[in-house]
TORFINU-220585 format. One record per residue (C-alpha): z, y, x; residue in one letter; residue number from 1. Coordinates in pm, whole numbers. Each point is the difference from the previous one (the first is absolute). Layout:
! TORFINU-220585
+--------+--------+--------+---------+-----+
|     pz |     py |     px | residuo | num |
+--------+--------+--------+---------+-----+
|      Z |      Y |      X |       a | NUM |
...
+--------+--------+--------+---------+-----+
END
This chain:
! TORFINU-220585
+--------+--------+--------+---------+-----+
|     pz |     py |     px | residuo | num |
+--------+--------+--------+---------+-----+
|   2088 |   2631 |  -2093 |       x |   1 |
|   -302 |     37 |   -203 |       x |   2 |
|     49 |    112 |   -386 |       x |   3 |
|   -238 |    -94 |   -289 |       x |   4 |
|    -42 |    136 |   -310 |       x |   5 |
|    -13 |   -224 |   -345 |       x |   6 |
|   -335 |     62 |     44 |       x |   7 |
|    -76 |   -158 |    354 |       x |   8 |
|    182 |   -210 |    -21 |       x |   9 |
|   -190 |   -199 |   -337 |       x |  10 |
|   -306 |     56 |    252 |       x |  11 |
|    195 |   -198 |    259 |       x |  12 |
|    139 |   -316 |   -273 |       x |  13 |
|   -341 |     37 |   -215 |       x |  14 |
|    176 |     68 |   -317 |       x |  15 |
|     52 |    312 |   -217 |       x |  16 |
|    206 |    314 |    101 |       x |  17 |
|    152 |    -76 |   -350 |       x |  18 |
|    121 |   -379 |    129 |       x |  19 |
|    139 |    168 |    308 |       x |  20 |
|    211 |    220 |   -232 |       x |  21 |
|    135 |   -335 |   -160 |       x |  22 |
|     93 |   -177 |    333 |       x |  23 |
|    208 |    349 |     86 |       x |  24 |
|    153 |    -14 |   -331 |       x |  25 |
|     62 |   -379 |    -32 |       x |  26 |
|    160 |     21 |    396 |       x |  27 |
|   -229 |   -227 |    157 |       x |  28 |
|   -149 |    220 |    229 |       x |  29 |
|    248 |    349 |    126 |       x |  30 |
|   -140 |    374 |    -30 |       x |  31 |
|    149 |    358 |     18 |       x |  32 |
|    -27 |    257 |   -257 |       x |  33 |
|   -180 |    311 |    105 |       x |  34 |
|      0 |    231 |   -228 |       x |  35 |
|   -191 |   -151 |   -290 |       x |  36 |
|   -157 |   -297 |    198 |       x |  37 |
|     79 |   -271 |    187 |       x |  38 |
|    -38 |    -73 |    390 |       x |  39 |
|      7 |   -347 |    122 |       x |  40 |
|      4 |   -110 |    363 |       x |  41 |
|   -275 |   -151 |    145 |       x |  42 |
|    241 |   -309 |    101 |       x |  43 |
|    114 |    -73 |   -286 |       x |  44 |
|   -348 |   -103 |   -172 |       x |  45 |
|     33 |   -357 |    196 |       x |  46 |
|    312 |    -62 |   -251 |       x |  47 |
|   -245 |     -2 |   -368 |       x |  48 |
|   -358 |   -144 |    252 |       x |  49 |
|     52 |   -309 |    -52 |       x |  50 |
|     49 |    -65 |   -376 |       x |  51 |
|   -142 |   -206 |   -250 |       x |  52 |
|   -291 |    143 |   -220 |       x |  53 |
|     65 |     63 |   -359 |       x |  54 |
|    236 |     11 |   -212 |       x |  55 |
|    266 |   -338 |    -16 |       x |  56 |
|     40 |   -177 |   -301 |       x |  57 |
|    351 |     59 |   -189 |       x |  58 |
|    209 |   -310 |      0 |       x |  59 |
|     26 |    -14 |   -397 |       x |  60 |
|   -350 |      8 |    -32 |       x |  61 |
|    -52 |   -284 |    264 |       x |  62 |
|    240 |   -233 |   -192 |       x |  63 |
|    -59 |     82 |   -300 |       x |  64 |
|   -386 |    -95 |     34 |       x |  65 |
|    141 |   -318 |    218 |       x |  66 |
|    216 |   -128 |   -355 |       x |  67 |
|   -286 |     60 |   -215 |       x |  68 |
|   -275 |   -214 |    181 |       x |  69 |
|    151 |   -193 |    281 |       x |  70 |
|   -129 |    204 |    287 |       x |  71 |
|     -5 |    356 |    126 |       x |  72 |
|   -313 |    206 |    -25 |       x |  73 |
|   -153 |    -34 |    321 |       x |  74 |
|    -75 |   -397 |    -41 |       x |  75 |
|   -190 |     67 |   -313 |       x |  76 |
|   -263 |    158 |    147 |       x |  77 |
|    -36 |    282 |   -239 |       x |  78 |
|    208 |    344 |    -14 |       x |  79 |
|    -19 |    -80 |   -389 |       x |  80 |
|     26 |   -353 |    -16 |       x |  81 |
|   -291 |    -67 |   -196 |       x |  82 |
|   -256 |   -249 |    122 |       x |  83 |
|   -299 |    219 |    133 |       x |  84 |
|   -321 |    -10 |   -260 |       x |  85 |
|    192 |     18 |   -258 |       x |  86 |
|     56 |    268 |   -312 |       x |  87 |
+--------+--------+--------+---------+-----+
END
């Protein structure tokens, strides 16, 4: 069994040894403690591959927005809302 460290293994996802830290913390993807760092099996990186990019939207925000115009950010076409050409 072949053992990464945070390091390789945000070479192998394409994200930042930092996010790897999260996904140990948060549970989503297992890792031992050695000493001061982390070790994470080579296996286990197919368990946090596949997953969307970006952060997801909170709930309260999403309907929130939805009550105040009628439809949820993405359909306005904007990340503001504001019509484009406009200041």
């Amino acid at each position: 069994m072949d053992t990464l460290t945070t390091e390789q293994a945000a070479a192998r996802l394409g994200v930042t040894p930092s996010r790897v830290r999260v996904l140990i913390r948060s549970g989503r993807l297992p890792a031992q403690k050695f000493g001061r760092a982390h070790v994470i099996n080579e296996a286990d990186l197919k368990l946090v591959a596949e997953r969307p990019v970006g952060r997801p939207p909170s709930k309260s925000a999403l309907s929130t927005e939805k009550r105040a115009t009628g439809r949820s950010r993405a359909s306005t076409g904007t990340s503001t809302g504001q019509q484009k050409g406009k200041k």
